[in-house]
ZADOBA-318034 format. One record per atom (N, C-alpha, C): atom name; x, y, z. Coordinates in steps of 0.02 Angstrom, whole numbers. Layout:
<rs>
   atomo        x        y        z
      CA        X        Y        Z
...
</rs>
This chain:
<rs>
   atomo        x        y        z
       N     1360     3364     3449
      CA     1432     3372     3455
       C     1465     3388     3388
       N     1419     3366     3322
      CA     1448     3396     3269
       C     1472     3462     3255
       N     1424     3513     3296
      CA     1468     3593     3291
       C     1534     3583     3318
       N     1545     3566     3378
      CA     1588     3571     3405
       C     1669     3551     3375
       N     1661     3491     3313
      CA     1708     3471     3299
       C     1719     3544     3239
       N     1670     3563     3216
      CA     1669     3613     3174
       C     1709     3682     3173
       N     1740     3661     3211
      CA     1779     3725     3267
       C     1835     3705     3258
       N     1876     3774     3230
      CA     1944     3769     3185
       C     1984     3768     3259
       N     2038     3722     3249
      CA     2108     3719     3294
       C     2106     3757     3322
       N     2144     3812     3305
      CA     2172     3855     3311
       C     2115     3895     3359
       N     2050     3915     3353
      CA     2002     3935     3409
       C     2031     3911     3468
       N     2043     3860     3471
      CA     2041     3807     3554
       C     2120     3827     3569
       N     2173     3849     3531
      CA     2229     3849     3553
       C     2239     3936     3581
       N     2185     3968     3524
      CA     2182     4045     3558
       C     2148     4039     3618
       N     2109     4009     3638
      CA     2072     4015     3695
       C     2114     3996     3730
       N     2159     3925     3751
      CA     2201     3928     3801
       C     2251     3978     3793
       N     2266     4014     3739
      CA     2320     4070     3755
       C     2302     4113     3810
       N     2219     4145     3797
      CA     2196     4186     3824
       C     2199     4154     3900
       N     2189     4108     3918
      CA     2172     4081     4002
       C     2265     4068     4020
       N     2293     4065     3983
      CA     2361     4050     4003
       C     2406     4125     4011
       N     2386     4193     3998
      CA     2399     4247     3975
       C     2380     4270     4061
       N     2292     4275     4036
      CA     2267     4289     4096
       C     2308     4248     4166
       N     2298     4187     4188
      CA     2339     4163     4248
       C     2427     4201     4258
       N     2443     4196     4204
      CA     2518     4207     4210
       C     2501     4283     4223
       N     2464     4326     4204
      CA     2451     4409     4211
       C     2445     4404     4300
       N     2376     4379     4324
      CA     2356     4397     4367
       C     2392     4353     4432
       N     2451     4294     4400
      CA     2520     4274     4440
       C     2569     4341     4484
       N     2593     4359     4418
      CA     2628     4422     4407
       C     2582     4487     4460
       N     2529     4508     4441
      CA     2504     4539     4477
       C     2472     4539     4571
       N     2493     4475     4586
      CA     2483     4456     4660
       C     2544     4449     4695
       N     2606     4438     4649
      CA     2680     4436     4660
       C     2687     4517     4664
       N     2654     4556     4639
      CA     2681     4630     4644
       C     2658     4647     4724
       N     2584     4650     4724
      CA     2555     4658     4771
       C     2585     4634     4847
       N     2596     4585     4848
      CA     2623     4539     4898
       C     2665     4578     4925
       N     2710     4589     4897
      CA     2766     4612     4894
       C     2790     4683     4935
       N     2811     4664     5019
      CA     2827     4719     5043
       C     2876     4773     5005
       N     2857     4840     5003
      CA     2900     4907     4977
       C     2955     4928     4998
       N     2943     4890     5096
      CA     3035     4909     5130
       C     3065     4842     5129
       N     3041     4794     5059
      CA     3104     4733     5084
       C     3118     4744     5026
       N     3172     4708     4993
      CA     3206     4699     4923
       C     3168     4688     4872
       N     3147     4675     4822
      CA     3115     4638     4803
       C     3120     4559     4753
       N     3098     4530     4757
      CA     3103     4466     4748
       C     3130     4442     4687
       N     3169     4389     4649
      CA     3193     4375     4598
       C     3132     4382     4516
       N     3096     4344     4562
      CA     3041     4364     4484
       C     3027     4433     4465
       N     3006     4481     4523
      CA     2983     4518     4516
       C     3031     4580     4479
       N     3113     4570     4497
      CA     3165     4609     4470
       C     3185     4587     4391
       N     3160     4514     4372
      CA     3163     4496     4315
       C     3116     4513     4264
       N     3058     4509     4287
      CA     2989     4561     4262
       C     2996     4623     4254
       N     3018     4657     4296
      CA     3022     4728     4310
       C     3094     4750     4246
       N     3127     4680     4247
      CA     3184     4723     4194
       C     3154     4703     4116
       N     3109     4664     4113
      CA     3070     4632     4043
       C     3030     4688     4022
       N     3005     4713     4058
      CA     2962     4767     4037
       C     2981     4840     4036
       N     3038     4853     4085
      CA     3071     4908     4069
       C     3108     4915     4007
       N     3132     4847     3992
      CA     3173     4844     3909
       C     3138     4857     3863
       N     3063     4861     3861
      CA     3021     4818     3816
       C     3020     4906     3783
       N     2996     4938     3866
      CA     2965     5020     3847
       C     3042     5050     3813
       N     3085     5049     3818
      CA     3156     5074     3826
       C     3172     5051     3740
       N     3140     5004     3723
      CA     3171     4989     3641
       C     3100     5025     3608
       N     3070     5008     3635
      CA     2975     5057     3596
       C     3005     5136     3596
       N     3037     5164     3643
      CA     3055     5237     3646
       C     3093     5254     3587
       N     3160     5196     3590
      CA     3218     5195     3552
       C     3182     5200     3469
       N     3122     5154     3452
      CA     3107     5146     3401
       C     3048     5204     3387
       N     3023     5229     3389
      CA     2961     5274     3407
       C     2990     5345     3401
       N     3055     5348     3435
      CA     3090     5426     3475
       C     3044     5444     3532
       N     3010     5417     3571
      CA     2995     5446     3644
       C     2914     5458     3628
       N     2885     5421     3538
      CA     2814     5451     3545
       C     2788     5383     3552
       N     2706     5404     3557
      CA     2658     5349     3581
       C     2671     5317     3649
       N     2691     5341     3691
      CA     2695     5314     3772
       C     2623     5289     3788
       N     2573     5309     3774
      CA     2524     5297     3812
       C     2510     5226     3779
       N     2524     5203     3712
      CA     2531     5138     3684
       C     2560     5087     3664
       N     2617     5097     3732
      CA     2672     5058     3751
       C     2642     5002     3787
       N     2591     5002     3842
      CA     2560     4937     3850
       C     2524     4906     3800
       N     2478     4949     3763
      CA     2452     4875     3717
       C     2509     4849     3677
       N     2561     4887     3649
      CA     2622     4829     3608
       C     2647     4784     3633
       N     2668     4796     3713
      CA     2690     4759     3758
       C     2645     4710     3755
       N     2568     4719     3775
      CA     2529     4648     3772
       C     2520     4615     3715
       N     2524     4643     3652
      CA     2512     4615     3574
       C     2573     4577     3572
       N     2625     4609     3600
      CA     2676     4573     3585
       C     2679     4478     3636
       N     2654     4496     3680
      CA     2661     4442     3732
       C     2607     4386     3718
       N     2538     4437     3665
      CA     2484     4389     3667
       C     2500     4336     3593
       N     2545     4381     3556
      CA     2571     4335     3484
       C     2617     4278     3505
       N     2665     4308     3557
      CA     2705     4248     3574
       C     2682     4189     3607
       N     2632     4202     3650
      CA     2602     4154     3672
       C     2556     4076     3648
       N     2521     4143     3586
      CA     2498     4122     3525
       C     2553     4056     3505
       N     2606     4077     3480
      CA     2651     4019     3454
       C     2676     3973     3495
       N     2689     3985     3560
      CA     2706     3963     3600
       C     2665     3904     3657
       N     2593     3907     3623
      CA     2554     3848     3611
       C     2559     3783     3586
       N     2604     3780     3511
      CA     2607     3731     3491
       C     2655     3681     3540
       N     2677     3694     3589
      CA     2742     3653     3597
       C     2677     3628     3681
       N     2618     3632     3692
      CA     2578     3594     3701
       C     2530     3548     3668
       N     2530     3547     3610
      CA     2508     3494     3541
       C     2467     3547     3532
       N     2431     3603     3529
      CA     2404     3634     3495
       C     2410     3656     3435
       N     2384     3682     3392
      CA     2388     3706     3310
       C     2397     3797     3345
       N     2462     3813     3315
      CA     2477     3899     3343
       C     2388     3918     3314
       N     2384     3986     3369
      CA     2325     4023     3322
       C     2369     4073     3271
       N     2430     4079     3261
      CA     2448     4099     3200
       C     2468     4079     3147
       N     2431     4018     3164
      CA     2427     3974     3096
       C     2383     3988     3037
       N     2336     4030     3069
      CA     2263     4050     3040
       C     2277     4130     3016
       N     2242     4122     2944
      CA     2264     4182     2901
       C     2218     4237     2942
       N     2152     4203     2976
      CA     2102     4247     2982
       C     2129     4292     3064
       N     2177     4241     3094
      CA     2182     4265     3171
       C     2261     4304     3133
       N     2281     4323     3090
      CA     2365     4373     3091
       C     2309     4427     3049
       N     2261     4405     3016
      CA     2242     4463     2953
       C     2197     4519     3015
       N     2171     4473     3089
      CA     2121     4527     3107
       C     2175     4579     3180
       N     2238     4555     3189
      CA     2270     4585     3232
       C     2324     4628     3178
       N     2344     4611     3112
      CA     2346     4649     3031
       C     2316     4709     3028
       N     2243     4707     3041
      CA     2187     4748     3035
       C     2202     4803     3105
       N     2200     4767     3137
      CA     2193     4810     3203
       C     2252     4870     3220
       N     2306     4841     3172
      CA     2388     4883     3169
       C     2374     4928     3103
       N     2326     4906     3053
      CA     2305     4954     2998
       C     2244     5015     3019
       N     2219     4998     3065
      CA     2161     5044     3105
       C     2222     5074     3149
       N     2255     5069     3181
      CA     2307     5116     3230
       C     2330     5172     3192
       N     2369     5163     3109
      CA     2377     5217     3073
       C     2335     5266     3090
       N     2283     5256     3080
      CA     2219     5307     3043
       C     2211     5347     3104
       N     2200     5310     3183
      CA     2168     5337     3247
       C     2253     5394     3264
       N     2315     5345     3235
      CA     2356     5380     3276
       C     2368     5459     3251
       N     2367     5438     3151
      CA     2377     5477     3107
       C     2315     5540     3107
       N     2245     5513     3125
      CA     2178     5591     3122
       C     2192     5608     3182
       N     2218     5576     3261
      CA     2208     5597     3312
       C     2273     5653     3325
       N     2324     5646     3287
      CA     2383     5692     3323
       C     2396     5741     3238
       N     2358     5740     3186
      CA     2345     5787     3125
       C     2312     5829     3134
       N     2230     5799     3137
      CA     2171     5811     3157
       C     2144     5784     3083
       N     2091     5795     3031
      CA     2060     5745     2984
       C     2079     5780     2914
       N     2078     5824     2902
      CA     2092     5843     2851
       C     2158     5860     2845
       N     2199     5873     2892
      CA     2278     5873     2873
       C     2303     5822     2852
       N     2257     5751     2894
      CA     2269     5678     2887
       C     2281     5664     2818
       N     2216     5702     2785
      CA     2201     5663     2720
       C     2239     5682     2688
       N     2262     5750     2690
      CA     2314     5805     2639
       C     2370     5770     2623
       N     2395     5738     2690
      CA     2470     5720     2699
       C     2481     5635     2667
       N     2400     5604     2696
      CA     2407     5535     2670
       C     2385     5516     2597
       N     2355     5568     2574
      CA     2316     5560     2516
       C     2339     5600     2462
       N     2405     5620     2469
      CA     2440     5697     2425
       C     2461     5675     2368
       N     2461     5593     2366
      CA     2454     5595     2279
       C     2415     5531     2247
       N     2379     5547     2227
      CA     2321     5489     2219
       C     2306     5428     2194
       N     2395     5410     2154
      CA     2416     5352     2131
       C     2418     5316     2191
       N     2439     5343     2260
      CA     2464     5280     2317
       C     2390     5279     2377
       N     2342     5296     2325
      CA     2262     5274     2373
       C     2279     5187     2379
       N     2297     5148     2343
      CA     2301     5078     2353
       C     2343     5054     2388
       N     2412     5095     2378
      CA     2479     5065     2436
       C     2470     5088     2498
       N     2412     5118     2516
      CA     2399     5137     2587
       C     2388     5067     2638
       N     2377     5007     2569
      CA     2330     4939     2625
       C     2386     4896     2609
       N     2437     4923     2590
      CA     2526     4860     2611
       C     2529     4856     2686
       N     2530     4891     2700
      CA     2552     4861     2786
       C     2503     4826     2815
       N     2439     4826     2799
      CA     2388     4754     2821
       C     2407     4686     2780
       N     2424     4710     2719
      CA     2440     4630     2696
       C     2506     4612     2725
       N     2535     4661     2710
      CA     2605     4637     2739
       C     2634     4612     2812
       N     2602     4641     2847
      CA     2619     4631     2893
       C     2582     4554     2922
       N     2523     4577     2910
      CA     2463     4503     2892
       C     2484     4422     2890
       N     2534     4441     2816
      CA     2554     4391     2779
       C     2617     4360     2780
       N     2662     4414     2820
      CA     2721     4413     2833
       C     2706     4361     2920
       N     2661     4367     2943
      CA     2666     4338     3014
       C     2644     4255     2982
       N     2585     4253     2957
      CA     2545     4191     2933
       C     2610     4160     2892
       N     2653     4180     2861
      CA     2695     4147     2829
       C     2745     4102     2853
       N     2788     4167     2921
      CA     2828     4146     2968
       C     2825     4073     2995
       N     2745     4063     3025
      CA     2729     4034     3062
       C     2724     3950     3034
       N     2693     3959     2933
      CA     2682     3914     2915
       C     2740     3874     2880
       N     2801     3924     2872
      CA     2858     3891     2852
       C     2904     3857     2905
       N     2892     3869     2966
      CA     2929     3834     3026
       C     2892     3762     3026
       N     2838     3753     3018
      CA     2802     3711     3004
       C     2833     3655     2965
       N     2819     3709     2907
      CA     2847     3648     2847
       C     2907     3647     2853
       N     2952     3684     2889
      CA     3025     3663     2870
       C     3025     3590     2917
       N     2999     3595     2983
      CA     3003     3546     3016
       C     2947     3469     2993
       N     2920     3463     2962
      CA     2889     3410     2901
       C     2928     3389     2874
       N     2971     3452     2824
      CA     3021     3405     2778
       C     3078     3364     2821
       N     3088     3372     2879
      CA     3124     3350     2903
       C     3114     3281     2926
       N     3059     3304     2963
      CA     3033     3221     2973
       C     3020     3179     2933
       N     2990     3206     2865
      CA     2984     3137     2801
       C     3064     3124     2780
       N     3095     3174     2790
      CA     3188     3151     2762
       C     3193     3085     2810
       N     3189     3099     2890
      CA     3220     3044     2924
       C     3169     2979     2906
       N     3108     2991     2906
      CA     3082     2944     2891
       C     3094     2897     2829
       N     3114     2937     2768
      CA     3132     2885     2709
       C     3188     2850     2724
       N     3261     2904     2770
      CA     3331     2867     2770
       C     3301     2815     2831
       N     3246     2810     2879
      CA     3230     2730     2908
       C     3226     2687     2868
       N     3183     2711     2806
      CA     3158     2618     2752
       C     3224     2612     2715
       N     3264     2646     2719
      CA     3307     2656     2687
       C     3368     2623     2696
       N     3385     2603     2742
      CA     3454     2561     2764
       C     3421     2551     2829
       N     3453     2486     2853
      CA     3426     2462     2920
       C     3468     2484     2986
       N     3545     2509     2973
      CA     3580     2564     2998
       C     3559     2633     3021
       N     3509     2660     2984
      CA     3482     2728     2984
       C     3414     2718     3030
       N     3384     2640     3004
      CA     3327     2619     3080
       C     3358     2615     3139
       N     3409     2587     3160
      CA     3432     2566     3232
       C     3428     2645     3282
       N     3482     2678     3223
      CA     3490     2744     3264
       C     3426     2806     3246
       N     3369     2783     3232
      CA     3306     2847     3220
       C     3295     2847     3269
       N     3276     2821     3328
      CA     3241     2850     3376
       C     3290     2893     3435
       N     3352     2900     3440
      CA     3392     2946     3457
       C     3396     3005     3419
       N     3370     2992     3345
      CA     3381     3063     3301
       C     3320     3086     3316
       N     3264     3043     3325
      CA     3182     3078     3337
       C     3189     3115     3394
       N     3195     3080     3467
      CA     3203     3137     3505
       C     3249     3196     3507
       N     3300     3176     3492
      CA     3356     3242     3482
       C     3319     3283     3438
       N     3297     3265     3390
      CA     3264     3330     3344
       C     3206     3334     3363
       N     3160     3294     3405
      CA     3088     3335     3443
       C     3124     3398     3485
       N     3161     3404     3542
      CA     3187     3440     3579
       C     3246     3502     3521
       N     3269     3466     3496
      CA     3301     3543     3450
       C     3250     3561     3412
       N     3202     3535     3371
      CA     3133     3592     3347
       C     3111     3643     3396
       N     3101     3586     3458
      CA     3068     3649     3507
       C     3082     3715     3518
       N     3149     3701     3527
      CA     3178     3757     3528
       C     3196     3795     3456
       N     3200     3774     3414
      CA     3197     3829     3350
       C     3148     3860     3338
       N     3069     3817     3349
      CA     3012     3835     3336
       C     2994     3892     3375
       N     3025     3880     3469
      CA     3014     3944     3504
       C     3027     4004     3507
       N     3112     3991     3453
      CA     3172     4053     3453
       C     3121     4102     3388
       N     3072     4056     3338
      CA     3048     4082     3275
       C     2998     4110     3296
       N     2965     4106     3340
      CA     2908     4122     3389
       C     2923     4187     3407
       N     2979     4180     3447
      CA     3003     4258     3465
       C     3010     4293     3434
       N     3036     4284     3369
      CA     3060     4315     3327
       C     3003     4362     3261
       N     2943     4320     3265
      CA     2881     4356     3240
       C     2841     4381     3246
       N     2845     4380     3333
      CA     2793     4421     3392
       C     2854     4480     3376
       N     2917     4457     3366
      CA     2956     4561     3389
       C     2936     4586     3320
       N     2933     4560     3275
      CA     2935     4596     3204
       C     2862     4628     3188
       N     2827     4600     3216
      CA     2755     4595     3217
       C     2743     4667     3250
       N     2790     4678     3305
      CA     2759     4729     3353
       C     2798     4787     3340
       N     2871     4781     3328
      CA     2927     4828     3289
       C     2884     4861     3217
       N     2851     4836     3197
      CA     2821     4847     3143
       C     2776     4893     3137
       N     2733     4886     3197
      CA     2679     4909     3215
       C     2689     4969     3255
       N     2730     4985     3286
      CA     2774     5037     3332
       C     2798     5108     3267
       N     2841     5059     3205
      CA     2863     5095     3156
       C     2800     5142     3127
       N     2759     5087     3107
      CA     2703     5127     3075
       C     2666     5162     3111
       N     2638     5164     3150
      CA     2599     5217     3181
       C     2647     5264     3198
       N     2704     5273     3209
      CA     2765     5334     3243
       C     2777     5378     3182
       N     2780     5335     3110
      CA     2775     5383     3062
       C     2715     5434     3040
       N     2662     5406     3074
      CA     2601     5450     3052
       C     2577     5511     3128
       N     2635     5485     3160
      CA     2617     5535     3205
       C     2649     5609     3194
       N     2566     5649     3207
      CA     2590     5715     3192
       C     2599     5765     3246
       N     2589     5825     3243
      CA     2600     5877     3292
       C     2578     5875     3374
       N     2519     5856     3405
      CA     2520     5839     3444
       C     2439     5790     3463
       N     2416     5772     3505
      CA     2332     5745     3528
       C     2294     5802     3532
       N     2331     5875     3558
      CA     2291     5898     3576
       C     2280     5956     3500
       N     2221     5981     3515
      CA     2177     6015     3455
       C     2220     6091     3474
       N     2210     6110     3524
      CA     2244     6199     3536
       C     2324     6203     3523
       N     2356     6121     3523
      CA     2422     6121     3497
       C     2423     6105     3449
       N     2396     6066     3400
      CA     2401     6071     3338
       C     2370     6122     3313
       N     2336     6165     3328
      CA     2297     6231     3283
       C     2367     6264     3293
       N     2418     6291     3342
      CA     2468     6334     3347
       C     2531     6313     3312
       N     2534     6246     3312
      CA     2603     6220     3277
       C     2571     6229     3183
       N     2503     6215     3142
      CA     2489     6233     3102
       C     2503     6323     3077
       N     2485     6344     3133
      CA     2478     6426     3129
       C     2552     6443     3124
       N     2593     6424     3166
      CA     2660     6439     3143
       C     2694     6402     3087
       N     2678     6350     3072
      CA     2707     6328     2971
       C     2675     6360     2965
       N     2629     6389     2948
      CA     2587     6416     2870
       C     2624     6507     2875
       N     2639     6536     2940
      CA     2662     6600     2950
       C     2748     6600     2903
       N     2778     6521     2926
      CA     2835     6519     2919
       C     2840     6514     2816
       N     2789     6477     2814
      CA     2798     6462     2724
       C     2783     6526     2680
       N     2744     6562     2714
      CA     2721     6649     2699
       C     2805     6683     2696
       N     2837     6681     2767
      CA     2912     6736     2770
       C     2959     6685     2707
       N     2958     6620     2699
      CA     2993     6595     2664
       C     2992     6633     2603
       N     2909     6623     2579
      CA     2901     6624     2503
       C     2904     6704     2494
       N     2907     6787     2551
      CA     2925     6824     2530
       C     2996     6844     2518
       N     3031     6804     2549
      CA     3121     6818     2583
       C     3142     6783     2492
       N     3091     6727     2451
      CA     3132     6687     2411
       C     3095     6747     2342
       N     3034     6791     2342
      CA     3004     6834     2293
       C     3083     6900     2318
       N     3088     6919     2371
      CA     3122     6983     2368
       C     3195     6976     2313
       N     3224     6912     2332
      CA     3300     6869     2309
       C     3273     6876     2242
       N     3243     6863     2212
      CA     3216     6864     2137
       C     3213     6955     2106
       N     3181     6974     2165
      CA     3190     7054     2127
       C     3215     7076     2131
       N     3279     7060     2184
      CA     3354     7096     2176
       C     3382     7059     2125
</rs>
């Protein structure tokens, strides 16, 4: 049983994310099903249906209308981070507590650049455009730390803000015997108002997390997926920088 204790928190709190993700998914998905097409449809299902229509509708807003086809995985990254945090308020340790669980979904938003950026360039326009001046080969890996570090941080300062709080009330208990009578009305009142700050902070790092991730890949998107449309949108810049640069030689020899 010694492995077993060997096994960081945060594993056991991702794993119930994952079984709590999954049930609530495949909830949702038997509520659809169910669901006659000539009757109304049901309160959850119009509340769902407007959660996810918002979700695609601000991804468009932020994006301009690109990456549709990777509007569900943000949607789920986004739902699987919140969930993530949204663990602790079952005594679990968030799994974004762990540098290693924000640095490898970090990673996975730093690999989206590259697939979104060679797949709609093609590889060598990629490199031209990402690599065009050779001082910023290193600032290419800010948005893995950042974004990385920016989530692991979020998560660990809600933490500690809520610590310092509890050692404050705890000293003003030894502290006057006035401040003991009334702690355990301030303990629960502030178990139940953490909850809810901790949840509102929750939300708030799954959107940034995924707003983030939406931003960056939308900037590296180029001309199109397909190869016969990017060979023609290339073919027409390079025709167009040719009429430029003779229209700007003729202006010179007049």
């Amino acid at each position: 049983m010694d492995h077993v204790k060997d096994i960081p928190v945060q594993f056991w709190a991702l794993i119930w994310t994952v079984i709590i993700v999954t049930i609530f998914s495949f909830f949702i998905w038997f509520k659809i099903k169910k669901q006659d097409p000539e009757k109304t449809p049901s309160k959850i299902i119009i509340i769902f249906e407007m959660y996810v229509t918002g979700f695609n509708n601000l991804m468009k807003g932020i994006t301009g209308g690109k990456l549709e086809k990777a509007y569900p995985y943000l949607f789920t990254l986004f739902n699987f981070i919140l969930w993530s945090s949204f663990i602790s308020l079952l005594g679990f340790e968030p799994a974004t507590s762990s540098i290693a669980f924000t640095f490898t979904i970090g990673f996975l938003t730093f690999l989206g650049i590259y697939i979104v950026g060679i797949g709609t360039m093609g590889f060598f326009h990629f490199l031209k455009h990402k690599y065009k001046n050779p001082t910023e080969i290193f600032t290419q890996f800010a948005p893995l730390i950042s974004i990385s570090v920016r989530l692991f941080g979020a998560t660990v300062a809600t933490a500690v803000i809520g610590d310092l709080v509890v050692i404050i009330l705890a000293n003003l208990t030894s502290a006057t015997s006035h401040a003991a009578d009334i702690y355990p009305i301030v303990s629960v009142f502030w178990s139940w108002a953490w909850t809810f700050i901790d949840s509102f902070f929750s939300l708030v790092e799954a959107f940034v997390f995924v707003v983030l991730t939406a931003i960056y890949w939308s900037q590296e998107y180029g001309p199109s997926w397909s190869w016969s449309e990017r060979k023609k949108h290339y073919k027409a810049e390079k025709e167009l920088k040719k009429q430029i640069k003779k229209e700007n030689k003729k202006k010179i020899e007049s």
